[in-house]
C-alpha positions as CSV (number, residue, x, y, z in Angstrom):
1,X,-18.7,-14.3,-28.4
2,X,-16.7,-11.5,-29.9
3,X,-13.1,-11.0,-27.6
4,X,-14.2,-7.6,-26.5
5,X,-16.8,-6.4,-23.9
6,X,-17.3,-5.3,-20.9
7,X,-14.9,-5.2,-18.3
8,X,-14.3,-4.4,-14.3
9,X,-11.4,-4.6,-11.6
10,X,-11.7,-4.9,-8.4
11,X,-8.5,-4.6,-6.4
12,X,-7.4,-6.2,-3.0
13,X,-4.5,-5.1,-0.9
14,X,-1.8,-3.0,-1.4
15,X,-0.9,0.3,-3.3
16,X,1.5,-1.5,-5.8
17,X,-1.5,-3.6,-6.3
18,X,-3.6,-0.5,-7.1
19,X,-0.9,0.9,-9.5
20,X,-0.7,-2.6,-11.4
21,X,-4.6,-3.0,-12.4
22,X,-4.5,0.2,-13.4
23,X,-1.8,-0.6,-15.8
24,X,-3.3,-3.4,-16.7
25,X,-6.4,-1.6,-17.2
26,X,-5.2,1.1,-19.7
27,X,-3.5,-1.7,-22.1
28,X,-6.9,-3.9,-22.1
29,X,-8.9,-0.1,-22.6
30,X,-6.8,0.0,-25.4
31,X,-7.4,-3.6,-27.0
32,X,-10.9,-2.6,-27.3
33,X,-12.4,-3.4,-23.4
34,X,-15.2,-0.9,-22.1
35,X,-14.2,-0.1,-18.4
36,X,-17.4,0.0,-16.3
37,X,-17.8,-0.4,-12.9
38,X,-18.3,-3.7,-10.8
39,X,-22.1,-3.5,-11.0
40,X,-22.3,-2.8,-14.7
41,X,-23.0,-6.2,-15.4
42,X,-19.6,-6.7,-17.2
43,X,-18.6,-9.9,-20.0
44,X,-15.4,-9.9,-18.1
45,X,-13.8,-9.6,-14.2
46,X,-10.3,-9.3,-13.5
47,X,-9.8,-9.8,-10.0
48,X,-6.1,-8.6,-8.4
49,X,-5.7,-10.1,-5.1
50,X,-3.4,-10.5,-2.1
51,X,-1.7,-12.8,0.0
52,X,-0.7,-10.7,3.1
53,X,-3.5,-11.5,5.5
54,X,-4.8,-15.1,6.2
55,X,-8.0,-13.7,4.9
56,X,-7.2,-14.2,1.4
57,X,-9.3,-17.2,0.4
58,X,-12.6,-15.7,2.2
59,X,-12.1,-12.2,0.2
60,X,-11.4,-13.6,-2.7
61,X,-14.5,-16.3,-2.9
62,X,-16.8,-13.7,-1.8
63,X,-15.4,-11.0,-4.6
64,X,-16.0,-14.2,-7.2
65,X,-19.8,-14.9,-5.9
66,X,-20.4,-11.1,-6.0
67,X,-19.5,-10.8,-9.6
68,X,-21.4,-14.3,-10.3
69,X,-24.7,-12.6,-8.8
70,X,-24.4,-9.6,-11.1
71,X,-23.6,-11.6,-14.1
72,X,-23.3,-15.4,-13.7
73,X,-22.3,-15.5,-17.5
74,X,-19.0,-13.1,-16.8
75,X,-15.5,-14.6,-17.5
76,X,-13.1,-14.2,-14.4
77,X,-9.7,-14.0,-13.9
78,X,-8.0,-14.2,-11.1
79,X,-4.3,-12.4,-10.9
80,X,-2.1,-11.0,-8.3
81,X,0.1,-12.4,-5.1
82,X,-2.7,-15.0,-4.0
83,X,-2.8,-16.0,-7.7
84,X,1.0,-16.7,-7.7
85,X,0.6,-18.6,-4.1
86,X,-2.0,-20.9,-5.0
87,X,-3.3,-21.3,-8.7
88,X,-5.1,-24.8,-8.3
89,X,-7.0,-23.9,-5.1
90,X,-8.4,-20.8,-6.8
91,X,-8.5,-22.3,-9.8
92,X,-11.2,-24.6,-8.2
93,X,-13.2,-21.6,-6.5
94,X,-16.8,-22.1,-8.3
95,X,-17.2,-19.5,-11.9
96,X,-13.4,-18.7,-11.7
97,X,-11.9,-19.3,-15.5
98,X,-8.6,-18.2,-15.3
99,X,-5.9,-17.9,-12.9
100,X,-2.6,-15.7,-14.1
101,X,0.6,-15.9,-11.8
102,X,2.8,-12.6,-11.5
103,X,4.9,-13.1,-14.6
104,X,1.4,-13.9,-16.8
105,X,-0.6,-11.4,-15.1
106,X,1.2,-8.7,-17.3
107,X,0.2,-10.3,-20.5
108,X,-3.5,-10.8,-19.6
109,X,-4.8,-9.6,-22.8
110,X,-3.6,-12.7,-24.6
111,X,-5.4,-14.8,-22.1
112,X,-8.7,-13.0,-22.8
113,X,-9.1,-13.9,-26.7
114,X,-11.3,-16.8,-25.9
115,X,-13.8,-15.2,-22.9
116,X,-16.3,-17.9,-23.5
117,X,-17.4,-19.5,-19.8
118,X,-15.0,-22.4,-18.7
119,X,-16.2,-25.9,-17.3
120,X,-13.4,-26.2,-15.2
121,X,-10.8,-23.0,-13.7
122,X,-7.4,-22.7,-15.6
123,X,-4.3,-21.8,-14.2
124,X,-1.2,-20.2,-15.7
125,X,1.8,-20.0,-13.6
126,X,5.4,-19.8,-13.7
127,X,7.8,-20.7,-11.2
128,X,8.7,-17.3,-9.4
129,X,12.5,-17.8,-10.1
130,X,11.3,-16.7,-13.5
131,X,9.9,-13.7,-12.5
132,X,12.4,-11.3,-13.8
133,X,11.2,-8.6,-15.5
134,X,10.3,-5.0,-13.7
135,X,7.1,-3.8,-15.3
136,X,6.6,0.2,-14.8
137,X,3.0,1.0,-13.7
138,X,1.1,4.2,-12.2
139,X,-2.4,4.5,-11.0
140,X,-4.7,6.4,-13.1
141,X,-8.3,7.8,-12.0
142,X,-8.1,9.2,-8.7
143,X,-8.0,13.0,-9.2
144,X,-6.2,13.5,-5.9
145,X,-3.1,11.1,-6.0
146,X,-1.3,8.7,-8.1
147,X,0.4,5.5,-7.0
148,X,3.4,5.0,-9.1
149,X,5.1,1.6,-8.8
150,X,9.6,2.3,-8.6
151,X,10.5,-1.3,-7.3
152,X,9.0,-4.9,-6.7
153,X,10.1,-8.0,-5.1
154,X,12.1,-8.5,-2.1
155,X,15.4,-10.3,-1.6
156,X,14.9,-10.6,2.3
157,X,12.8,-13.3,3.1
158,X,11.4,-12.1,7.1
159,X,10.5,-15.3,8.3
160,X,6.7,-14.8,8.6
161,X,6.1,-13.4,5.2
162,X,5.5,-15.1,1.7
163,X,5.8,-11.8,-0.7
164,X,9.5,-13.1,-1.7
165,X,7.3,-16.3,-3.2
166,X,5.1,-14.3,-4.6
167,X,6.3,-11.3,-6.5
168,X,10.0,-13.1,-7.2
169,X,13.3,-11.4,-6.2
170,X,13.6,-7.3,-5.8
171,X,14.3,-5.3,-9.3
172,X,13.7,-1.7,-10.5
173,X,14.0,0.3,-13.1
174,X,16.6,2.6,-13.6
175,X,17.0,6.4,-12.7
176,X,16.5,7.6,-16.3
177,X,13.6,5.5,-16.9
178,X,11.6,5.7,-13.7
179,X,11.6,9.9,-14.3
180,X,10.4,8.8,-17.9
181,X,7.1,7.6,-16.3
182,X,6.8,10.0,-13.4
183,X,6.5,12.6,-15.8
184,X,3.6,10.6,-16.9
185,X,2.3,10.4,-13.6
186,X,2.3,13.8,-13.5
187,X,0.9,14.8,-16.3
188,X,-2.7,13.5,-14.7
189,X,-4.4,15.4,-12.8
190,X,-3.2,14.1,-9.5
191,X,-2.1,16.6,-7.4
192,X,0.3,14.1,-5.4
193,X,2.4,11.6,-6.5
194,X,2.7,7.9,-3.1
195,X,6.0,6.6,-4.3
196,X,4.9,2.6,-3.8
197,X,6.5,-1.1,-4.4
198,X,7.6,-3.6,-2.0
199,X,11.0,-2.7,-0.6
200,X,11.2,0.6,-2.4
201,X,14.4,1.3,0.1
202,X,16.1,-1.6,-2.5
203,X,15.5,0.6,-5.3
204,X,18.3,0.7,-8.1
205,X,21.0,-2.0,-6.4
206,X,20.8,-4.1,-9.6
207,X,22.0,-0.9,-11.9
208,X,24.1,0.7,-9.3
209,X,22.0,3.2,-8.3
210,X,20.0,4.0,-5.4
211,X,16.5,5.9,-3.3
212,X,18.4,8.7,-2.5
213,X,19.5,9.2,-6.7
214,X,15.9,8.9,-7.3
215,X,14.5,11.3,-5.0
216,X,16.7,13.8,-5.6
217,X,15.6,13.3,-9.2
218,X,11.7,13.0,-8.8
219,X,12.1,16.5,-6.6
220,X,12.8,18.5,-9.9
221,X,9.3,17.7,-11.4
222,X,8.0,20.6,-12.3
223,X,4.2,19.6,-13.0
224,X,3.3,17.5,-9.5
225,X,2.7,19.7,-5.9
226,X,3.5,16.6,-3.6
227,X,5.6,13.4,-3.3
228,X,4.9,10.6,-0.7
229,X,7.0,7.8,0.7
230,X,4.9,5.0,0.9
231,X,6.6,2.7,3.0
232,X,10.3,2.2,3.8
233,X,12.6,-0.5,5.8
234,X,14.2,1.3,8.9
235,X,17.6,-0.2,7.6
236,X,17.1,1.5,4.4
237,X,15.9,4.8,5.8
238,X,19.4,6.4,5.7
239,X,20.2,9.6,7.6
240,X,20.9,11.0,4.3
241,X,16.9,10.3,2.6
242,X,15.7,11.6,5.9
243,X,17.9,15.0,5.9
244,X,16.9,15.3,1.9
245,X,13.3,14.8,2.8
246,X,13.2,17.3,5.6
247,X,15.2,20.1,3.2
248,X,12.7,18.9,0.2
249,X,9.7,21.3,-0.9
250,X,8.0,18.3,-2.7
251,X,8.5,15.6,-0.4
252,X,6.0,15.9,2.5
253,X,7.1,15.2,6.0
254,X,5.3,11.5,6.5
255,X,6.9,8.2,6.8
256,X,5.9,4.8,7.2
257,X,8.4,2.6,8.9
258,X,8.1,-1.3,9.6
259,X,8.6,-2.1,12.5
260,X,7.2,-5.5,13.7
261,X,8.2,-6.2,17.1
262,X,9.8,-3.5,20.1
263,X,12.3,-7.2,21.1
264,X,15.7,-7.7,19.7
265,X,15.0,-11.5,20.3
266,X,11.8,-11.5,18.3
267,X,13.1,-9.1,15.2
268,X,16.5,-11.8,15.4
269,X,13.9,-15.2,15.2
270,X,11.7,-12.6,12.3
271,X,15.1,-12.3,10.2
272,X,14.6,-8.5,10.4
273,X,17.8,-6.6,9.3
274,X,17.8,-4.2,11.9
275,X,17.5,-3.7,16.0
276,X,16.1,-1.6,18.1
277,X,18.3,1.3,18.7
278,X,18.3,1.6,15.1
279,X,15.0,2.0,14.4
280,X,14.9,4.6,17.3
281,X,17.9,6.9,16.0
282,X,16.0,6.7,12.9
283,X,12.6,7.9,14.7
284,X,14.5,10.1,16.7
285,X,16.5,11.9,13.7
286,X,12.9,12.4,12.1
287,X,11.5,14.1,14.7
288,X,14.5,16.5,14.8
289,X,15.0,17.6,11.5
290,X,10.9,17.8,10.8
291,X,9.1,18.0,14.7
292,X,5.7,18.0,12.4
293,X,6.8,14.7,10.4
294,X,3.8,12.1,10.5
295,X,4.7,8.5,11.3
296,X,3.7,5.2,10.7
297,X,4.6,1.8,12.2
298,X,3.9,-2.0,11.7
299,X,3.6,-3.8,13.8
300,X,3.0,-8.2,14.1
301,X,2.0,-9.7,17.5
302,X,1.7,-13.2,18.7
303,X,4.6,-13.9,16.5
304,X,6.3,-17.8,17.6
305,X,8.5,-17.0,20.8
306,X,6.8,-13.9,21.5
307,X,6.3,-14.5,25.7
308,X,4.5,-11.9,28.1
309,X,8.1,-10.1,28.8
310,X,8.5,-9.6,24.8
311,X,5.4,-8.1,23.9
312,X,5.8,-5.7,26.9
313,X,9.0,-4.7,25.4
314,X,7.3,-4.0,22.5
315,X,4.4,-1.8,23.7
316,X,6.9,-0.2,26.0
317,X,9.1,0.8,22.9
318,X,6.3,2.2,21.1
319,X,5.0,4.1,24.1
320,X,8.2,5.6,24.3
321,X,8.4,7.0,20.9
322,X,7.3,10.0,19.4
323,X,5.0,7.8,16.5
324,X,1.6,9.2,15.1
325,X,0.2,5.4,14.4
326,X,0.1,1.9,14.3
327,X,-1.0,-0.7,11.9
328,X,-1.4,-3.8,13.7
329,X,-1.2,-7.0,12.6
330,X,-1.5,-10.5,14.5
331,X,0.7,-12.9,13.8
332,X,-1.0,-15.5,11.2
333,X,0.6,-18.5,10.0
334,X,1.6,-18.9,6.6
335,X,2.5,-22.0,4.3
336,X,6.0,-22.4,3.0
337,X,7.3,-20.0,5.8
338,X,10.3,-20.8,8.0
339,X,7.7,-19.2,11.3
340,X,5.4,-21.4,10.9
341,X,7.7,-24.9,11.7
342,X,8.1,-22.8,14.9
343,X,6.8,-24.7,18.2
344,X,6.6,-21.8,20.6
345,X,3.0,-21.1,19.5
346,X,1.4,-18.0,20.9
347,X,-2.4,-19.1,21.4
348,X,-5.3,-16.8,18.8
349,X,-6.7,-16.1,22.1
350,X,-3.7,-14.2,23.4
351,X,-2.9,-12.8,19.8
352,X,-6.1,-10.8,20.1
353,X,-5.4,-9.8,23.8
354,X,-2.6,-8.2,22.7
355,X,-3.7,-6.6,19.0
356,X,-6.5,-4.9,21.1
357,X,-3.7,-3.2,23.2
358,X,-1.8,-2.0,20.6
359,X,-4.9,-0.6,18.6
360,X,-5.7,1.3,22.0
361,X,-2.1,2.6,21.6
362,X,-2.0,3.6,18.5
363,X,-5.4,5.4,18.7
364,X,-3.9,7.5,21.7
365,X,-0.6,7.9,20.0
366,X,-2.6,9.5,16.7
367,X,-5.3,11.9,18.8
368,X,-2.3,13.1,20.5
369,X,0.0,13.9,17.1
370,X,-3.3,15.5,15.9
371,X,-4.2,17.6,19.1
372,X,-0.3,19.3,18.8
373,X,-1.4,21.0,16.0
374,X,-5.0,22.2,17.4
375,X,-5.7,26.0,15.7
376,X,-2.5,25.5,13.6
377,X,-3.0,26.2,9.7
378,X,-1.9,23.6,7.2
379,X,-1.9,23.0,3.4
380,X,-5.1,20.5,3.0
381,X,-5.1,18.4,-0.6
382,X,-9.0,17.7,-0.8
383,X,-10.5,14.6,-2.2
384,X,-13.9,14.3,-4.3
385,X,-15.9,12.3,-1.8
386,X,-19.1,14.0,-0.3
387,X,-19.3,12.6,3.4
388,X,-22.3,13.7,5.2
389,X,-22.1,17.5,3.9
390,X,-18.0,17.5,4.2
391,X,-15.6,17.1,2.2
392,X,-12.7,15.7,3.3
393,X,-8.6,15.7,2.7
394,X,-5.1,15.3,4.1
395,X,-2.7,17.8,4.9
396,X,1.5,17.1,3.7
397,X,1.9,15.4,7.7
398,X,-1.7,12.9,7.0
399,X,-3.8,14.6,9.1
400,X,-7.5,14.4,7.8
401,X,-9.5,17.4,7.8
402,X,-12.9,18.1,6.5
403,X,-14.5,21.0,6.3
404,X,-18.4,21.9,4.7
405,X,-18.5,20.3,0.8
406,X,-17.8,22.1,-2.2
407,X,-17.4,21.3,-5.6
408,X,-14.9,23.7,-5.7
409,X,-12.7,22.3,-3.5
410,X,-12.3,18.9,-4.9
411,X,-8.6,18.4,-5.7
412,X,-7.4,21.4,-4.7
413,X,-4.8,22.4,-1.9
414,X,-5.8,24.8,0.2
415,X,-4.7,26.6,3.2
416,X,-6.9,25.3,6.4
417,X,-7.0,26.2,9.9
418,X,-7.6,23.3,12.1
419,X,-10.5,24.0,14.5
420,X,-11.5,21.3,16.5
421,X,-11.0,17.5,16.3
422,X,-14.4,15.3,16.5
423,X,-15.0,11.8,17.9
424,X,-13.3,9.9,14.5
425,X,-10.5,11.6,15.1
426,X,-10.4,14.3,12.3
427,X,-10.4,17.8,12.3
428,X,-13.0,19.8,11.7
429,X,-11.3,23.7,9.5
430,X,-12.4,26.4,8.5
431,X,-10.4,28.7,5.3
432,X,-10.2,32.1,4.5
433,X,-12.9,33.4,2.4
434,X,-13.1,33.7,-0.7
435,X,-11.9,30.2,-1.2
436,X,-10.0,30.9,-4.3
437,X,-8.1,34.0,-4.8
């Protein structure tokens, strides 16, 4: 079989995730691969996965036996976190060929020279303490926004989570050369650039440089409308990012800010690097300098230790602050972490108990940050997706608005009063007429 073809991604996870395929993408696109979609009955998958939920395994089997049912003759390779965590299990899945751990993930074109149909799964994987090298990437083919990837790793180790195993220690690029490819990145037609990696807060340490540098640099681009903080350590969320966010043009007021548990006692047994009061001056400072700002939290429950008087203290914490949501996690146990060789077991029963209150929180917590700006007029970056008659888009704080479709309107920001909020929990505007002046 000749080495090129056919070939499709399909992407689990994350946003740094997102940005890597797509790297990977444009360097097999330029070996000589055709990029079609999943169903296109490709010669070739390339499957990116990820390790954060206990879920893993399932999604990534049933990703495999999709791909099998459109074309049982397709070559697959498995890369990404999972990859890295456990090569000979997947390895082992039934029609996978390859498996590529993080450092051979980036060099998956030589891998593909020989696609022909393996009897039994390879696997390709490097210690991570090998896992050196920072490899820029940015997400290409959304219209509306661009993932670009300024940091991965993580030198913290929380005792709950296996990313440290599985993407190696934390490493950037420099100043210089992370502008180099955000003026890449916004030379696409993405009107807003999500700055993404896994502790992007770390960025720069290893060159003597830091976030703040590096926002103050990415808010000169001339060619890009918006700039997005993915998702940012509380500890590392200094009062002077926040103050430079909140006097940016280009950087929109929305934060996402790990949080994990409302107890000191639980974030001390976690091996979080901050407490409490921290994290609330930092919510606190937020809210003062930008009353709009959007913000998001983590949250884990049912962590080892966590009693009925700790998880109050966390749901009580979050009710008391001004937050716009919650991502809620329950606690899963994960090999080769220090949590799991814990004996104070919280039961699955009570995990759920307790998820379920929090997503009740959090969905109060957002129809409330939405309904303070009810009749209010916001900047609305609109995305290309036809839902129902409406198309649909953020504003610079993430609140989703839709108003009636138009072709017109894809990718463009526009200037949308917020009418009335609907059931789902977005807003239903209306703009000034004529639409474009």
């Amino acid at each position: 079989m000749n080495q090129y073809g056919k070939i499709a991604y399909h992407t689990l996870g994350c946003k740094l995730n997102f940005s890597e395929t797509s790297t990977i993408a444009k360097e097999l696109t330029d070996a000589g691969y055709a990029r079609v979609n999943f169903d296109d009955t490709p010669d070739v998958y390339v499957i990116n996965t990820c390790s954060v939920t206990d879920h893993a395994d399932k999604k990534c089997r049933n990703i495999v036996r999709r791909a099998l049912a459109i074309n049982p003759k397709a070559f697959i390779a498995i890369i990404g976190c999972y990859a890295q965590l456990k090569p000979k299990e997947i390895s082992e899945i039934p029609g996978v060929d390859i498996v590529l751990g993080a450092n051979e993930k980036f060099n998956v074109k030589e891998y593909l020279k020989n696609i022909e149909k393996r009897q039994h799964g390879e696997f390709h994987v490097e210690a991570i303490k090998k896992t050196k090298d920072f490899v820029a990437s940015f997400s290409e083919g959304d219209r509306t926004r661009c993932f670009l990837k300024i940091q991965d790793g993580c030198n913290y180790f929380c005792s709950f989570c296996t990313i440290p195993l599985a993407r190696g220690k934390s490493r950037s690029s420099s100043v210089a050369k992370t502008m180099v490819e955000a003026k890449k990145a916004a030379q696409t037609d993405a009107k807003e650039i999500v700055l993404t990696g896994v502790n992007i807060g770390d960025f720069g340490t290893a060159n003597d440089e830091n976030f703040l540098e590096l926002i103050n640099e990415l808010d000169t681009l001339k060619s890009i409308e918006r700039l997005r903080i993915s998702s940012i350590e509380p500890n590392l969320l200094t009062d002077e990012i926040i103050k430079f966010c909140a006097s940016s043009e280009k950087f929109v007021p929305h934060f996402h800010i790990p949080l994990q548990s409302g107890s000191d006692t639980i974030l001390t047994s976690m091996r979080r690097r901050y407490k409490t009061d921290l994290y609330s001056n930092r919510i606190q400072l937020i809210k003062q300098l930008m009353p709009e700002c959007s913000i998001g939290v983590d949250v884990i429950v049912g962590f080892p230790g966590e009693t009925d008087k700790e998880f109050e203290k966390t749901f009580d914490f979050l009710h008391s602050l001004p937050i716009s949501y919650l991502h809620v996690f329950s606690y899963s146990e994960r090999p080769n972490t220090t949590a799991v060789r814990k004996t104070d077991v919280v039961p699955k029963a009570i995990r759920l108990k307790r998820s379920k209150r929090l997503r009740i929180l959090s969905s109060k917590k957002q129809r409330a940050f939405y309904q303070s700006f009810d009749s209010q007029e916001f900047k609305v970056l609109f995305e290309s997706d036809n839902h129902d008659g409406f198309i649909r888009g953020f504003t610079e704080n993430y609140l989703k608005v839709q108003i009636p479709y138009s072709e017109k309107l894809v990718n463009q920001i526009i200037a949308v009063k917020l009418m009335d909020l609907n059931a789902d929990c977005i807003y239903n505007g209306k703009i000034k007429e004529p639409i474009f002046v």
